[in-house]
NUTOR-674130 format. One record per residue (C-alpha): chain; x, y, z; residue in one letter. Coordinates in steps of 0.25 Angstrom, whole numbers. Example, Ala and Ser with C-alpha at 12.3 -4.5 7.8 and 13.67 -1.06 7.14 Angstrom:
@ch A; east 49; north -18; up 31; aa a;
@ch A; east 55; north -4; up 29; aa s;
This chain:
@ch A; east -567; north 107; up 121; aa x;
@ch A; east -582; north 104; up 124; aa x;
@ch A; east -593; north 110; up 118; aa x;
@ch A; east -600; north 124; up 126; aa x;
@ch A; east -609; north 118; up 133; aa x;
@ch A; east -624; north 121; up 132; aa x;
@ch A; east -635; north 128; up 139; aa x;
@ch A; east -641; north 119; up 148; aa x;
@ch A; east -656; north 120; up 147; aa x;
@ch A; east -661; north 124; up 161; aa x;
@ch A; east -669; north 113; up 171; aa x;
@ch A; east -683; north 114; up 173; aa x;
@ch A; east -688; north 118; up 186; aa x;
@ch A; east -689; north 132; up 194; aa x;
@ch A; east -680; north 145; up 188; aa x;
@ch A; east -680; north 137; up 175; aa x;
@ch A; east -688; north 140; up 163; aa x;
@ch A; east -697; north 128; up 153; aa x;
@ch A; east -686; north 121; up 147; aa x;
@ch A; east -691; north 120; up 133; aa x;
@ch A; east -696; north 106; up 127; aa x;
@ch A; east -697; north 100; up 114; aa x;
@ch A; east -703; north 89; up 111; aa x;
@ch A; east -696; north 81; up 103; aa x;
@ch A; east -702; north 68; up 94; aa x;
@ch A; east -703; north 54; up 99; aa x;
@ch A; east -691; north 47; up 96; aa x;
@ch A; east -698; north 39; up 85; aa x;
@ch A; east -701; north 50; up 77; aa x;
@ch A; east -689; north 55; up 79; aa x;
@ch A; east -682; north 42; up 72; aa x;
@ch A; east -692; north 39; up 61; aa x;
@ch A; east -694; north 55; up 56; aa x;
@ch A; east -709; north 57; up 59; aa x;
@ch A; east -708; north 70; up 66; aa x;
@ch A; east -700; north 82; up 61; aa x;
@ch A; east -697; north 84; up 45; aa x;
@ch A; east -696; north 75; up 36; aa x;
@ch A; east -681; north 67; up 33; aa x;
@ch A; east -673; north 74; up 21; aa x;
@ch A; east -675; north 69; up 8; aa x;
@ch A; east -666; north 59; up 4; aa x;
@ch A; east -661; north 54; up 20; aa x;
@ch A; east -659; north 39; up 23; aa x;
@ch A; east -668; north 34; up 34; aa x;
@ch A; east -654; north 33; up 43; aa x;
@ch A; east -652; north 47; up 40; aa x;
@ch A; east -664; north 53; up 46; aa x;
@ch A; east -663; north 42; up 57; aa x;
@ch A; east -650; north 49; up 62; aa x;
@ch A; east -654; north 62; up 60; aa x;
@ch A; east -667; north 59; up 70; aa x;
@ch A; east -658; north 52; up 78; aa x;
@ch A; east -649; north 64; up 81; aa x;
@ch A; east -662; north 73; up 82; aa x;
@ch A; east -666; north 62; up 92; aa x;
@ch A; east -654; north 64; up 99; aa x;
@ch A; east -656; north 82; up 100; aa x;
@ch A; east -670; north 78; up 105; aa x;
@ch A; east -665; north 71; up 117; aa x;
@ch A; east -653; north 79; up 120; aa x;
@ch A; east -662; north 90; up 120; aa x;
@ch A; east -671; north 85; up 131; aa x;
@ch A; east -660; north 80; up 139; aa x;
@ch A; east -657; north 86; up 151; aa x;
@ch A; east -644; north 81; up 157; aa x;
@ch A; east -631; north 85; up 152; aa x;
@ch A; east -622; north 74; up 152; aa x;
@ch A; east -633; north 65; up 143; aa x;
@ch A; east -635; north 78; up 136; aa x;
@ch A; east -620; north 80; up 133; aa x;
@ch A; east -621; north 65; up 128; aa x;
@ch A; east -635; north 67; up 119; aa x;
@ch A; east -629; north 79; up 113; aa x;
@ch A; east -616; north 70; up 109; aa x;
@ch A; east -625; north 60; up 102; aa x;
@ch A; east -634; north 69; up 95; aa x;
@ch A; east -622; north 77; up 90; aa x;
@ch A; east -617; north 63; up 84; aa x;
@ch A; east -629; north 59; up 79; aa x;
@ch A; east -628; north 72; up 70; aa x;
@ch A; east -616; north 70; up 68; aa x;
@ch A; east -619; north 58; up 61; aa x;
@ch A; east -627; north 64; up 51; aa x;
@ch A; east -625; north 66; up 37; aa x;
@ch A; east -628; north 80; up 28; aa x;
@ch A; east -640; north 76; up 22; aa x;
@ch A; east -645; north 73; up 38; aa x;
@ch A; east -641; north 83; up 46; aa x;
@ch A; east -652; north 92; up 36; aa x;
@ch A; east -662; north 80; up 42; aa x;
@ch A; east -656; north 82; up 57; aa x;
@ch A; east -658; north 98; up 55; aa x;
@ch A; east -673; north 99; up 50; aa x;
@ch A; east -674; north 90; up 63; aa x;
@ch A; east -669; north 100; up 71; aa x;
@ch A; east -677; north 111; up 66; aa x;
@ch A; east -690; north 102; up 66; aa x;
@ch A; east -689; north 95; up 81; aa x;
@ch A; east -680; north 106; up 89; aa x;
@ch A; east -688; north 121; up 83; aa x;
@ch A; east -696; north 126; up 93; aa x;
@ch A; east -710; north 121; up 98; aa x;
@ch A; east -719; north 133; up 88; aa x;
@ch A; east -730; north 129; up 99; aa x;
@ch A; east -721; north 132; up 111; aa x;
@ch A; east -716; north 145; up 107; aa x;
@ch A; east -728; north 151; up 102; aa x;
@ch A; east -735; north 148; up 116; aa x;
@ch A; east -723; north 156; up 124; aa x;
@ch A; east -722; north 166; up 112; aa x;
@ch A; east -738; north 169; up 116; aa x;
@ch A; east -735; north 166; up 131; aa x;
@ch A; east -723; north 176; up 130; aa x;
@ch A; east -732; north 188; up 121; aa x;
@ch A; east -743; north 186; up 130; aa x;
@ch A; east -735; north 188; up 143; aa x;
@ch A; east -721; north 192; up 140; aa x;
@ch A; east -712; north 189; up 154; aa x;
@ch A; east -700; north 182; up 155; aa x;
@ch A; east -703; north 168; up 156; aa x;
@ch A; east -712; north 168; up 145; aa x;
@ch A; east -702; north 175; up 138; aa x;
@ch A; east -691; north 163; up 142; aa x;
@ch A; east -703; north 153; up 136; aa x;
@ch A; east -703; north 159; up 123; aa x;
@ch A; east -689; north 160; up 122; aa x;
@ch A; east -687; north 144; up 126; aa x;
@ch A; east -697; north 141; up 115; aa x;
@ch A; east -692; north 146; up 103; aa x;
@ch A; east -680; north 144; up 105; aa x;
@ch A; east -677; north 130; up 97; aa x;
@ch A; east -674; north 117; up 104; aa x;
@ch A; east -663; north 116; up 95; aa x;
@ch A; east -655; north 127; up 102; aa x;
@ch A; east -655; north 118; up 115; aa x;
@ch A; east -652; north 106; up 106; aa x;
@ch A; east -638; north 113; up 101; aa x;
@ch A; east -633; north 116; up 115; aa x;
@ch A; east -635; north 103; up 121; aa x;
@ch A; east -630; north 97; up 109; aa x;
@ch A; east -618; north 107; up 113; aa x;
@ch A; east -616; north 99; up 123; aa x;
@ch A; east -609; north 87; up 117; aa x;
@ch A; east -594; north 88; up 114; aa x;
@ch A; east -591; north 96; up 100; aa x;
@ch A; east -604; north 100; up 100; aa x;
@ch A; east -602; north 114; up 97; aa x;
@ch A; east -592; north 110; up 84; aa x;
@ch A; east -604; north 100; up 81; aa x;
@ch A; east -616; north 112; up 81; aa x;
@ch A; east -608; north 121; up 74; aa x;
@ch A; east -605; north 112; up 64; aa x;
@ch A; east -621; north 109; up 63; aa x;
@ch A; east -626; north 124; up 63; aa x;
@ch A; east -614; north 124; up 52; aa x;
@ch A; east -623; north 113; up 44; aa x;
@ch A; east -636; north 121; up 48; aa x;
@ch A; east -631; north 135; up 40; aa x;
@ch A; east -627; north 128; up 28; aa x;
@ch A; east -641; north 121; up 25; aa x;
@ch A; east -650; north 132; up 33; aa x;
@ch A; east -651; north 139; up 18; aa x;
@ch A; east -658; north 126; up 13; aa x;
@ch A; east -665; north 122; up 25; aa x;
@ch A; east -671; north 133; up 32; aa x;
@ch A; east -677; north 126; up 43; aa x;
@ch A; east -664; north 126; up 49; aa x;
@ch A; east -663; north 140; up 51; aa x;
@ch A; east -668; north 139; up 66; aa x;
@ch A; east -656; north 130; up 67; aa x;
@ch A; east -646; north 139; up 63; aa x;
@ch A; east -652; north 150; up 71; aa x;
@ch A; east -652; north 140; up 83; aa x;
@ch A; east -637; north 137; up 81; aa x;
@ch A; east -632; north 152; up 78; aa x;
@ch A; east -641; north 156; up 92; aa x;
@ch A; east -632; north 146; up 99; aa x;
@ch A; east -619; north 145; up 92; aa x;
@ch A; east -619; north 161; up 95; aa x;
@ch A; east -619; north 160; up 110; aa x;
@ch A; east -609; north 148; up 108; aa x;
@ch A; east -598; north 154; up 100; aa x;
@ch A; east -601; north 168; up 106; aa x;
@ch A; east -589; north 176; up 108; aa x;
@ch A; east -587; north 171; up 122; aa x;
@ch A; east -581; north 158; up 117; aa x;
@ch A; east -575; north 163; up 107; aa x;
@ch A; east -557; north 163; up 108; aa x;
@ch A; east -549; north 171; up 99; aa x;
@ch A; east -538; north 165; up 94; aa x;
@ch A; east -525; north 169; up 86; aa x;
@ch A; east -522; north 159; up 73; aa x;
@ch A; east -509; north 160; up 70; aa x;
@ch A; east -498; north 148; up 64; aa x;
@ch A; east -498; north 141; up 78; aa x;
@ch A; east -511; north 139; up 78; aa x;
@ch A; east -517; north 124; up 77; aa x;
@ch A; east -518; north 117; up 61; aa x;
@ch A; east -531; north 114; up 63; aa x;
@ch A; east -537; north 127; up 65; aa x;
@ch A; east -526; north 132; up 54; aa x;
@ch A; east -532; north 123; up 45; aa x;
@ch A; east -544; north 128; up 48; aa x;
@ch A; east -543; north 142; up 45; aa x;
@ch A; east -538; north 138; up 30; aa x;
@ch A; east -550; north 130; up 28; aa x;
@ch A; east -560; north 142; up 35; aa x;
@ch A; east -554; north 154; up 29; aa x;
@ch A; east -567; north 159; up 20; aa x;
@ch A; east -560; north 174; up 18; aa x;
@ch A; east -546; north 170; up 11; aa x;
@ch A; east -543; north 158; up 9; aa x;
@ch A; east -531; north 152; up 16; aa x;
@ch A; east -521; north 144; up 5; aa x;
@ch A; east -516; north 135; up 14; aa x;
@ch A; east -505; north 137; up 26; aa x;
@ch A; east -496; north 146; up 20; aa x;
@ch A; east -507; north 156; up 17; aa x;
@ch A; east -512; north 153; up 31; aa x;
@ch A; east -500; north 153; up 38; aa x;
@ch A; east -496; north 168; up 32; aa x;
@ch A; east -511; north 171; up 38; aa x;
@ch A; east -505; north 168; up 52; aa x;
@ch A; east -491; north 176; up 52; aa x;
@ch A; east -488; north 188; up 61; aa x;
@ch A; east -493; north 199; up 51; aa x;
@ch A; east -509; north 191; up 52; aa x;
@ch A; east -519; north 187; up 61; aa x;
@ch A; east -528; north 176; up 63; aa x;
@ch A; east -539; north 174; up 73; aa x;
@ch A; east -552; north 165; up 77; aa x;
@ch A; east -562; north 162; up 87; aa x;
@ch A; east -561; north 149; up 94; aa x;
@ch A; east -574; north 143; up 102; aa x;
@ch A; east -571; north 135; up 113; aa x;
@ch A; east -579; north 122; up 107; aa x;
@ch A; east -572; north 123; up 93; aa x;
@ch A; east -558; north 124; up 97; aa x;
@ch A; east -551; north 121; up 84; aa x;
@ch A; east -562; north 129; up 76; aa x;
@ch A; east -561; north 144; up 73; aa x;
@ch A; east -574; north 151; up 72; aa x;
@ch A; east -569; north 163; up 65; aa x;
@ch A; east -554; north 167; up 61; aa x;
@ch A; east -548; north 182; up 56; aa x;
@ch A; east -537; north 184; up 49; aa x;
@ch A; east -530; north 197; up 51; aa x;
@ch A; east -517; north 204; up 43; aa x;
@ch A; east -510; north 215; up 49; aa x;
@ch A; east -507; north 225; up 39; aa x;
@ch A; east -501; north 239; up 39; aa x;
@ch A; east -515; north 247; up 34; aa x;
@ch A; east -530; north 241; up 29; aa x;
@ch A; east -526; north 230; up 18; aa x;
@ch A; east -534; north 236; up 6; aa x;
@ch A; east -531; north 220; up -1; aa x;
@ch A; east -533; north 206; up 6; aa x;
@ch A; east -522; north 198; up -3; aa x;
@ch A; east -509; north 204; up 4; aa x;
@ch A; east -516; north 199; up 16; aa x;
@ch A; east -518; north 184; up 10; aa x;
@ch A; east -504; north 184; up 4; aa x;
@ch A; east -496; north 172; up 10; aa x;
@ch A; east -484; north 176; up 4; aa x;
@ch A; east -484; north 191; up 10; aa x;
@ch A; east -475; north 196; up 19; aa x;
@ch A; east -477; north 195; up 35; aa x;
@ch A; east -477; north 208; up 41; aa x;
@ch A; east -474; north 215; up 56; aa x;
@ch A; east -489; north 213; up 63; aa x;
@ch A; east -484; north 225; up 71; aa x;
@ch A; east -483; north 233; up 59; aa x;
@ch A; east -499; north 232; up 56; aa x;
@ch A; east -508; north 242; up 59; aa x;
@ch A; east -521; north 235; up 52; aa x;
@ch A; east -527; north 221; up 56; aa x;
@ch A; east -533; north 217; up 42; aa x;
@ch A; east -544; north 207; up 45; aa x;
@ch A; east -544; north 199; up 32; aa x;
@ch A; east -551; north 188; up 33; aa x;
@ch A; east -561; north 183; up 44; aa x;
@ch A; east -567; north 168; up 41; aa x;
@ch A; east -579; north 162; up 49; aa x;
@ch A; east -575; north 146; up 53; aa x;
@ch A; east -586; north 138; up 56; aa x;
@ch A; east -600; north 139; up 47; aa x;
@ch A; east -608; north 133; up 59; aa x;
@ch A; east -606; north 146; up 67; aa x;
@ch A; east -613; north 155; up 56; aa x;
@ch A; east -621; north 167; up 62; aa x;
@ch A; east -610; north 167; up 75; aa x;
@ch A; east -602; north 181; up 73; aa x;
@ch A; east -586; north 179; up 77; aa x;
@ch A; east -580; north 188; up 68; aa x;
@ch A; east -584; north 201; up 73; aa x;
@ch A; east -579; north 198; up 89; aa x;
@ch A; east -566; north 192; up 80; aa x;
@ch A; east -561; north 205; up 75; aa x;
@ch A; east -565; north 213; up 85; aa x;
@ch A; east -554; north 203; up 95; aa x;
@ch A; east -544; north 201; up 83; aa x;
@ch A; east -545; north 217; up 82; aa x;
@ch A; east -542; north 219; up 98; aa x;
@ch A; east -532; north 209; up 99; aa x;
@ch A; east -523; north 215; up 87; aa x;
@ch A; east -524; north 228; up 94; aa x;
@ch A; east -518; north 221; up 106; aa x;
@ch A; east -508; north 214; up 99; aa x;
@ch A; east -505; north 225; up 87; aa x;
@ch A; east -507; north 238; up 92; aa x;
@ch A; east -504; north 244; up 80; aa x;
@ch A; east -515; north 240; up 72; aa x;
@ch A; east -523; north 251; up 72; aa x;
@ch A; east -535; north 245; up 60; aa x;
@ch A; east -544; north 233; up 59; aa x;
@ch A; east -549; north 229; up 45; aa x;
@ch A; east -553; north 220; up 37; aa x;
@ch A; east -549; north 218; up 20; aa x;
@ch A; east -565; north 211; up 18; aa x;
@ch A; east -570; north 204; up 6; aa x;
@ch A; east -584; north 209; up 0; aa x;
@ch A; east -589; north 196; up -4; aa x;
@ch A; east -604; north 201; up -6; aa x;
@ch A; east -601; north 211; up -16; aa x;
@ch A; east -600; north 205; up -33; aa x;
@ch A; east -612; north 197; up -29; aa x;
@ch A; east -619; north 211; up -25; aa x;
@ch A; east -613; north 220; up -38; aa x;
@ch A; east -619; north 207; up -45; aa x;
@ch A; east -632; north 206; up -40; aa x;
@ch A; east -634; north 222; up -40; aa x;
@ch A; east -629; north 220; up -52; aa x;
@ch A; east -642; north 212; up -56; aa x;
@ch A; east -652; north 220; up -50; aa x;
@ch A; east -648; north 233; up -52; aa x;
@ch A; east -658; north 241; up -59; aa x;
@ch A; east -652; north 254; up -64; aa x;
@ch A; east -646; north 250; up -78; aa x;
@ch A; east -634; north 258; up -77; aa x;
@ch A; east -630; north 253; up -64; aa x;
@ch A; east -633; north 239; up -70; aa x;
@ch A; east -624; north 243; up -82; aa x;
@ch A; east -612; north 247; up -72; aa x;
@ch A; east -611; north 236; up -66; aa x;
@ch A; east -611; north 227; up -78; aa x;
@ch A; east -598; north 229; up -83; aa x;
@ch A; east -592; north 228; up -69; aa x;
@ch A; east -597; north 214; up -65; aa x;
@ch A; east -594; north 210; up -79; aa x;
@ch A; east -579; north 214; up -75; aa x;
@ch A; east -580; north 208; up -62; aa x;
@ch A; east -582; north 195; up -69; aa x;
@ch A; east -571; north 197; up -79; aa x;
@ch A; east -557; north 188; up -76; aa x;
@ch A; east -548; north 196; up -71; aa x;
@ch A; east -554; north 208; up -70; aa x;
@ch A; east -545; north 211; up -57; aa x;
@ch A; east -532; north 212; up -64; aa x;
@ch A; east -536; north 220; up -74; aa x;
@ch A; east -531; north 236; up -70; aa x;
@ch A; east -542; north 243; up -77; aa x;
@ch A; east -555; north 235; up -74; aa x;
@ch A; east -549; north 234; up -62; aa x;
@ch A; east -550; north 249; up -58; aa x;
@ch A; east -563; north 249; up -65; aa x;
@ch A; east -568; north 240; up -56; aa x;
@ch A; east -563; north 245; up -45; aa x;
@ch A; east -570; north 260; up -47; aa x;
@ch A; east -584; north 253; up -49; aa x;
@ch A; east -584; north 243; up -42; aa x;
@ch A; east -579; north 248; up -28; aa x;
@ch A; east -591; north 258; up -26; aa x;
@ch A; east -601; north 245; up -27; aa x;
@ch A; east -592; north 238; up -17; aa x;
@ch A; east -592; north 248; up -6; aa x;
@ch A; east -607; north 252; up -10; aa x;
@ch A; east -609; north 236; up -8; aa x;
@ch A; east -602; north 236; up 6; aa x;
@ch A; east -609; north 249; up 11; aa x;
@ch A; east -623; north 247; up 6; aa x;
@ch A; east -627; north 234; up 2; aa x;
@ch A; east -636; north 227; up 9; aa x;
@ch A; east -642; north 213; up 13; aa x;
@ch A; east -651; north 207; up 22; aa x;
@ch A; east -640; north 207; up 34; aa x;
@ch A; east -635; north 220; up 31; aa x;
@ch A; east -623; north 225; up 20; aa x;
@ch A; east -622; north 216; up 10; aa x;
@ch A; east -608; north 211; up 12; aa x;
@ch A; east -606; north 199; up 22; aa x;
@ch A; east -593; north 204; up 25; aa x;
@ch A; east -597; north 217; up 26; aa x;
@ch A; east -606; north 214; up 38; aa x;
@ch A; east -598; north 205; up 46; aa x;
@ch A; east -587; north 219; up 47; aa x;
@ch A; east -599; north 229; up 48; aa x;
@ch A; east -606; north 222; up 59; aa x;
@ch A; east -594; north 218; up 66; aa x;
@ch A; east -592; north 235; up 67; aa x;
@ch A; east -581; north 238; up 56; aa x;
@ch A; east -579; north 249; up 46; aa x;
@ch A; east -580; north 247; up 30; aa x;
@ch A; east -568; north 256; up 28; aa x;
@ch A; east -562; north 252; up 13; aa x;
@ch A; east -566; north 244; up -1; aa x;
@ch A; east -552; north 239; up -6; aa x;
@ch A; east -553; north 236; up -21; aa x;
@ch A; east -545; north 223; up -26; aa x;
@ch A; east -543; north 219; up -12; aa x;
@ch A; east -545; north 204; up -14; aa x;
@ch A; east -541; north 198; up -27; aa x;
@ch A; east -544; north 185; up -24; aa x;
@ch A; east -555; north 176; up -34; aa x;
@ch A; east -565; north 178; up -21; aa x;
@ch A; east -562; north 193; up -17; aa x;
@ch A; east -564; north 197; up -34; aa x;
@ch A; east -577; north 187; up -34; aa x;
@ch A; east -583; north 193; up -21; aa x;
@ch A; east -580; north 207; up -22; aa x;
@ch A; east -572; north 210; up -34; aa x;
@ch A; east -558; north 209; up -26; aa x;
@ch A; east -564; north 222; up -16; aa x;
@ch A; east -562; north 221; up -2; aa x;
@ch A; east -566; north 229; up 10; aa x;
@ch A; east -559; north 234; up 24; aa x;
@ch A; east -568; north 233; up 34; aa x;
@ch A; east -563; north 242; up 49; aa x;
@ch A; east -562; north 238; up 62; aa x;
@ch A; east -559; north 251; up 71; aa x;
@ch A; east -562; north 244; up 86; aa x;
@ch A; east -568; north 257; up 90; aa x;
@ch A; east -579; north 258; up 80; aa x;
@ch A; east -581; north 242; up 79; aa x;
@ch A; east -592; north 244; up 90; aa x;
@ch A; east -599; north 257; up 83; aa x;
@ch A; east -597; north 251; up 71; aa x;
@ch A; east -605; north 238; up 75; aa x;
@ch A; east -617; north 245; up 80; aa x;
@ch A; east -617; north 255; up 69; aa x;
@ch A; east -620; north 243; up 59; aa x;
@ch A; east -626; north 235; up 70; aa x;
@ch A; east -636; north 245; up 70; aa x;
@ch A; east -639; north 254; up 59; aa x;
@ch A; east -630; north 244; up 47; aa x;
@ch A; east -620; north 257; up 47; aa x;
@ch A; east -609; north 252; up 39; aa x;
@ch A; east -597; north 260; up 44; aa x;
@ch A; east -588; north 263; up 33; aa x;
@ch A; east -577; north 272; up 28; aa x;
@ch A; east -581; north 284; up 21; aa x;
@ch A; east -572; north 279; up 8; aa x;
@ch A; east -579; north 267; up 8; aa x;
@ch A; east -594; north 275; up 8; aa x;
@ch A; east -587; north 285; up -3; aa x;
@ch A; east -585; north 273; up -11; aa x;
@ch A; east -598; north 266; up -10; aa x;
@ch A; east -606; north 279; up -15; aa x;
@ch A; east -600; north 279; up -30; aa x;
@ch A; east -607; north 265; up -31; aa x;
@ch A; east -617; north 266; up -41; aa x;
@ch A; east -626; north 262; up -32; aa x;
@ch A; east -624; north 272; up -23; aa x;
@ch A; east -634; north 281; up -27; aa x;
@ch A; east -646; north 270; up -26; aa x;
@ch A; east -642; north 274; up -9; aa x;
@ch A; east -643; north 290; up -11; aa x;
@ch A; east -634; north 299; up -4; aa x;
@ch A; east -628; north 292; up 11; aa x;
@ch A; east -624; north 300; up 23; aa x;
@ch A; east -610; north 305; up 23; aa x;
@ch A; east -599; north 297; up 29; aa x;
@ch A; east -588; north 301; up 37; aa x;
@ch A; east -578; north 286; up 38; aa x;
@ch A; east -583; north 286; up 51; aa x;
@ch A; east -584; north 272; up 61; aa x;
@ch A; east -597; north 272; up 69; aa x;
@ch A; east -591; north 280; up 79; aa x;
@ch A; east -586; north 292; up 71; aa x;
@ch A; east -573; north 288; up 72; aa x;
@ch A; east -565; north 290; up 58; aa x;
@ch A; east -565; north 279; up 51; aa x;
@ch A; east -549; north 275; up 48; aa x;
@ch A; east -549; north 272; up 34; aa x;
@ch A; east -537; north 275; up 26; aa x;
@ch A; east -527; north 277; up 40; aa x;
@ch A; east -518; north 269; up 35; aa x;
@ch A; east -512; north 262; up 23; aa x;
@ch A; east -517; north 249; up 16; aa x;
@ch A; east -508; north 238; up 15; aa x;
């Protein structure tokens, strides 16, 4: 299936507005590197060469104006990347950020031209000149067959060296402005995976599962039977690539443990007999589409659908990991001032680290009474700089669910004791308080959550560093009761 075709940039003449120009080095510096930043150390002659040659090749696809030579110019400089090697794709990247950022000059004449007389077509100036030449270099690049897998692919290259090169920055935001409009929910299709789905993309969900693990197609296969669900977005120009896949069980109550869920062996069970929709694992695919949201318009369709198809369902929840929480008991652990809280937790990470400690009946309970508090004071009130804490945490908060129940031993895997001391947490997804939910956190951060859940959080020992907090009812953001305990855990 061809690529989504570009915006073409408008022609000059009446109606239109100043197409914006670069201007691009001579040809000869472009080949022999005396314009833009020095080669990487280390880079054979022949490596820079075919790295300015594929630069070469943006510059005059970028000035072409016809689409059929266009179409053709944006094959050859996507092969000429292609062609490139690690160590020179870094080289053909600081190109881009040195020959395709904006004009400074330019935009700080419309920036003044716009400040000192603010109308619309001055506005449309100072719009075209800070937005990069790059931006118009990836759709026209777009252009050429496979293009979008190919840019995808090349933003994914882009997030996993922006941290040593921060240069590139610009280009990630370039690609993440474009790739949003690309992959927005408009292109997106839902599709059902079950057994009679292609091996190809089966394939793929065992080798992009990043939640639990799938051991193979036995484990995969159990995944798929009439008791679970599996779902992903398809994009029209990546047919055979799921973006973003969910895997549901459909239980008789909120599942309070994830490994009877994972279990292979167990038992298949009448889907007409569920009344919960337990979301248990949601895995995003492609690492070059970081910073495009699919998993909040994902559950909310899975969500409408199994309402359709199984009426009987009457709750949407997830069983989440709490990945984010031992390395915060550890670090507060460092910093803490107060010596009596410092000596507390001692002995508890000094458990934690211990073999076996989970099989262990007594220590076991100990932990659990300590340690639970920190976990739901963790999930309610610690913060970063985006927010809670807790990655997971944010994605279901954001996407306008309830934090209803902190389950204790929930995942006795080596990752769910590593991460979050085998805890686990059910996040809510009542369809008439997802939208008050949303703007609630949206907002004001309000983090809608069950009264048991706040209870627990205040016999932290942190607790009393916040002071007293205004009462709470288990509410949802629209004064609905929250249903919390309705019905029984499987």
């Amino acid at each position: 299936m061809p690529a989504l075709t570009p915006r073409r940039p408008p022609a000059a003449g009446r109606g239109s507005t100043p197409e914006k120009r670069i201007k691009p080095p001579s040809l000869l510096q472009r080949l022999l590197g005396s314009n833009g930043p020095p080669p990487r150390p280390g880079l054979s002659r022949a490596a820079v060469n075919s790295a300015r040659r594929a630069v070469a090749l943006c510059h005059a696809l970028i000035s072409e104006r016809g689409e059929v030579s266009g179409a053709r110019l944006a094959r050859e400089a996507l092969g000429a990347y292609a062609a490139l090697d690690e160590a020179t794709v870094a080289l053909f990247f600081d190109l881009l950020v040195e020959e395709f950022s904006p004009d400074p000059e330019e935009l700080g004449r419309a920036a003044e031209r716009y400040r000192n007389e603010p109308t619309q077509p001055n506005c449309i100036l100072l719009q075209q000149a800070a937005e990069p030449p790059r931006q118009e270099l990836f759709r026209r690049l777009n252009m050429a067959p496979g293009g979008t897998e190919i840019l995808v692919d090349m933003h994914r290259k882009v997030v996993a060296g922006v941290a040593d090169n921060p240069p590139w920055l610009g280009i990630d935001v370039d690609f993440v402005h474009l790739l949003r409009s690309w992959f927005n929910r408009g292109f997106l299709s839902l599709q059902r995976i079950d057994w009679r789905t292609s091996a190809s993309i089966l394939e793929k969900l065992i080798a992009y599962e990043a939640v639990h693990a799938i051991q193979g197609w036995h484990d995969l296969r159990r995944r798929l039977q009439a008791d679970r669900r599996c779902y992903a977005f398809f994009h029209p120009a990546l047919p055979e690539e799921p973006l973003v896949f969910i895997e549901i069980a459909l239980t008789r109550g909120m599942s309070a443990t994830v490994q009877p869920l994972l279990d292979p062996d167990s038992p298949v069970r009448d889907p007409a007999s569920a009344d919960s929709a337990m979301f248990y694992s949601i895995t995003n695919c492609q690492q070059g589409l970081r910073g495009v949201s699919f998993g909040n318009f994902l559950i909310k369709q899975v969500a409408e659908d199994l309402s359709r198809e199984l009426p009987r369902i009457r709750r949407f929840a997830t069983i989440s990991p709490i990945p984010g929480f031992r390395g915060w008991l550890s670090a507060k652990a460092e910093s803490i001032g107060d010596a009596r809280e410092r000596a507390a937790l001692a002995p508890l990470l000094d458990t934690l680290a211990s073999e076996q400690w989970q099989d262990d009946g007594k220590r076991c309970a100990e932990l659990e009474r300590k340690l639970a508090p920190l976990c739901a004071y963790y999930l309610l009130h610690a913060e970063g700089a985006q927010g809670p804490a807790d990655a997971v945490s944010r994605f279901h908060l954001a996407n306008g669910a309830r934090m209803e129940r902190l389950n204790w031993m929930a995942d006795r895997s080596a990752v769910g004791l590593r991460q979050s001391a085998g805890m686990m947490v059910n996040y809510v997804y009542r369809l008439d308080d997802v939208e008050g939910n949303h703007e609630a956190y949206a907002r004001h951060r309000t983090i809608v959550a069950s009264h048991t859940l706040r209870h627990l959080a205040k016999q932290a020992m942190f607790a009393r560093e916040r002071g007293p907090e205004p009462p709470s009812d288990g509410q949802g953001a629209n004064g609905e009761p929250g249903a919390t305990d309705s019905l029984p855990s499987q």
